[in-house]
C-alpha positions as CSV (number, residue, x, y, z in Angstrom):
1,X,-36.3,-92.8,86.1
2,X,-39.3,-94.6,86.2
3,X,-40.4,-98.7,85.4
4,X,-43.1,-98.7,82.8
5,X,-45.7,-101.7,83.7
6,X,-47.1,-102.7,80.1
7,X,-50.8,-102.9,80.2
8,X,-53.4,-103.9,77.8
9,X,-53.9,-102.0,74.5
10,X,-55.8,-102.1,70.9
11,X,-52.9,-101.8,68.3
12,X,-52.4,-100.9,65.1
13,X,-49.2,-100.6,63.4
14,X,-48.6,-98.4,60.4
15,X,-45.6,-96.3,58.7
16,X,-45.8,-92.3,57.6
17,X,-43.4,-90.5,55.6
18,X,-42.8,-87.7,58.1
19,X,-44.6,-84.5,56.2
20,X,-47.7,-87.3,57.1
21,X,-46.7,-87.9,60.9
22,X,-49.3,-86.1,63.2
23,X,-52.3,-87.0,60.4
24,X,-51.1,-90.7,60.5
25,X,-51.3,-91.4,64.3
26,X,-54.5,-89.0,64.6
27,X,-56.2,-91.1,62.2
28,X,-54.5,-94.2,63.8
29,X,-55.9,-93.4,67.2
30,X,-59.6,-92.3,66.1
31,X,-59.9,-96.0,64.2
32,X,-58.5,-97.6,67.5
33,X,-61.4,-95.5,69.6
34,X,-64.0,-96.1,67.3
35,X,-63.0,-100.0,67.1
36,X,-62.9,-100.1,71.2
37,X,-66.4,-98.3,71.3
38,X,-67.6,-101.2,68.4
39,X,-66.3,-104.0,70.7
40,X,-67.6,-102.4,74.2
41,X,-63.8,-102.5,75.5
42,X,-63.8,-100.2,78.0
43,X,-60.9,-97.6,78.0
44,X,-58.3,-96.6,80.7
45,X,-55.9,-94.2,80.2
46,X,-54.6,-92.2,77.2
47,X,-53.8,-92.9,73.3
48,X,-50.2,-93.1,72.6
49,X,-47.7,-94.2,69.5
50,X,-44.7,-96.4,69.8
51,X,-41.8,-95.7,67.3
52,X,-40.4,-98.6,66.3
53,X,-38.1,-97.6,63.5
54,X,-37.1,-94.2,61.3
55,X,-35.4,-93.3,58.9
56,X,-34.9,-90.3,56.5
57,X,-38.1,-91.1,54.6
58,X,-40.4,-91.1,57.0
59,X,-41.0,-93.8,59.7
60,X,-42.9,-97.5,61.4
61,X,-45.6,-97.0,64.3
62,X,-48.0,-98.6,67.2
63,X,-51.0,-96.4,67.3
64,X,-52.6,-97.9,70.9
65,X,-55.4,-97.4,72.9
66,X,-55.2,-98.5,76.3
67,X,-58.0,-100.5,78.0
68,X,-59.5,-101.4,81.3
69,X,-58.9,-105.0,80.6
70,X,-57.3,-107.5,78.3
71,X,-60.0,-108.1,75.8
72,X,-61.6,-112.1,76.2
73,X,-60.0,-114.5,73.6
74,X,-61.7,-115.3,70.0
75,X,-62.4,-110.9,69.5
76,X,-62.7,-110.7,65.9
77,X,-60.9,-107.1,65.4
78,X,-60.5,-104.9,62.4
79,X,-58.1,-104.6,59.7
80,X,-54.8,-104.1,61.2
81,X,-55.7,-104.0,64.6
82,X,-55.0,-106.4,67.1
83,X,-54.6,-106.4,71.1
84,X,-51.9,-106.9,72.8
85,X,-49.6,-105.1,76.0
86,X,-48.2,-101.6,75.6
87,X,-44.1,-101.9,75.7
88,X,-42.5,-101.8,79.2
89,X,-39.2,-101.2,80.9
90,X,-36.5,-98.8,82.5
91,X,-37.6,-95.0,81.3
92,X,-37.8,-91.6,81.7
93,X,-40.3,-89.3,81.1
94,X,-40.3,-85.8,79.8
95,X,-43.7,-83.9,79.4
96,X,-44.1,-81.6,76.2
97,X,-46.9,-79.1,75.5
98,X,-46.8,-77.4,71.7
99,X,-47.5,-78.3,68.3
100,X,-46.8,-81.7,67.2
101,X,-44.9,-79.9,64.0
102,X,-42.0,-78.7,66.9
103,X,-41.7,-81.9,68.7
104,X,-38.5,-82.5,66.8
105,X,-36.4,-79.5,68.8
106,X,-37.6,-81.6,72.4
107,X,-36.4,-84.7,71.3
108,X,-32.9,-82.9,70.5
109,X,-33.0,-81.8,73.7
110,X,-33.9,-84.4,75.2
111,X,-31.1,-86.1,73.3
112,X,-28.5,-84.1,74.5
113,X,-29.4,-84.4,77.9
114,X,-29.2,-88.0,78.3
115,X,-25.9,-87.6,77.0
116,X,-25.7,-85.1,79.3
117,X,-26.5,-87.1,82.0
118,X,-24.7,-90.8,80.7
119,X,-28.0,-92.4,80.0
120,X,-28.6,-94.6,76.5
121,X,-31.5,-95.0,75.0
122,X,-32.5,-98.3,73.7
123,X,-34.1,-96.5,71.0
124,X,-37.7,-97.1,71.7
125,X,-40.0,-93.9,71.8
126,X,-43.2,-93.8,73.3
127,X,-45.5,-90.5,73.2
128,X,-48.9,-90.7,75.5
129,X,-51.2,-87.9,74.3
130,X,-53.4,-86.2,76.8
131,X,-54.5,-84.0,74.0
132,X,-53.9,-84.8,70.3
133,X,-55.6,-81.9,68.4
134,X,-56.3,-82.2,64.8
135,X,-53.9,-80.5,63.2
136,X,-50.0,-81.5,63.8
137,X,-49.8,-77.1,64.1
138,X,-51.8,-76.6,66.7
139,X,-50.0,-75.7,70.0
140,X,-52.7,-77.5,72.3
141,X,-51.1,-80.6,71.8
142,X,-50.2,-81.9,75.8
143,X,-48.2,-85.3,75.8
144,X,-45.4,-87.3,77.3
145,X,-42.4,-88.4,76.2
146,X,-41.2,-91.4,77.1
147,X,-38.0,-92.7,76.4
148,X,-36.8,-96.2,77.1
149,X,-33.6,-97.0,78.6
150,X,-30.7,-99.2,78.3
């Protein structure tokens, strides 16, 4: 288990029926690096989504981009995007390497092994990408799960 320390992050939130899920946070994260790059924020660190609710349909996100520094009061941002601190808390951290199309089968795994192990999730998901290819088939993808803990 590890503690999470939030740091500062350009966010933007958006939702994605799941057939859409790897475009939506691709195109999430290239608006949030080209918005950085417009402000001169410098960056630290990699892009990563927060799931924040699902359902059936599809489901709500935080696209972030991490930065060096918490950007100086009064920053007029784009549409949608704000700044803000990445979430925080008790976790653990599973790495994953494969297209983002297969990322369902870990999280069932991972699912049955905090069961497993008697560990509850408090439902918060957090993926940081240290390569998010183009396309959602492509098995070059190289991230991190994090899941947050009761």
């Amino acid at each position: 288990m590890k503690e999470i320390v939030p740091q500062p992050v350009l966010r933007f939130r958006g939702q994605s029926p799941w057939d859409e899920a790897h475009v939506s946070i691709r195109k999430a994260i290239d608006r949030l690096e080209a918005e950085a790059k417009r402000l001169g924020l410098a960056r630290q660190g990699n892009a990563m989504a927060h799931f924040i609710d699902s359902d059936d349909l599809g489901f709500t996100f935080e696209a972030m981009v991490p930065l060096a520094a918490a950007p100086e009061p009064g920053k007029a941002y784009g549409e949608g995007i704000d700044a803000t601190l990445s979430p925080g808390g008790r976790s653990v951290i599973f790495p994953y390497e494969g297209a983002n199309d297969e990322i369902d089968n870990a999280y069932e795994a991972l699912t049955a092994w905090l069961d497993d192990k008697g560990l509850v999730s408090t439902g918060r998901y957090l993926e940081e990408y240290e390569n998010l290819p183009e396309r959602g088939d492509d098995p070059g993808m190289k991230a991190k799960i994090i899941i947050f803990l009761k």
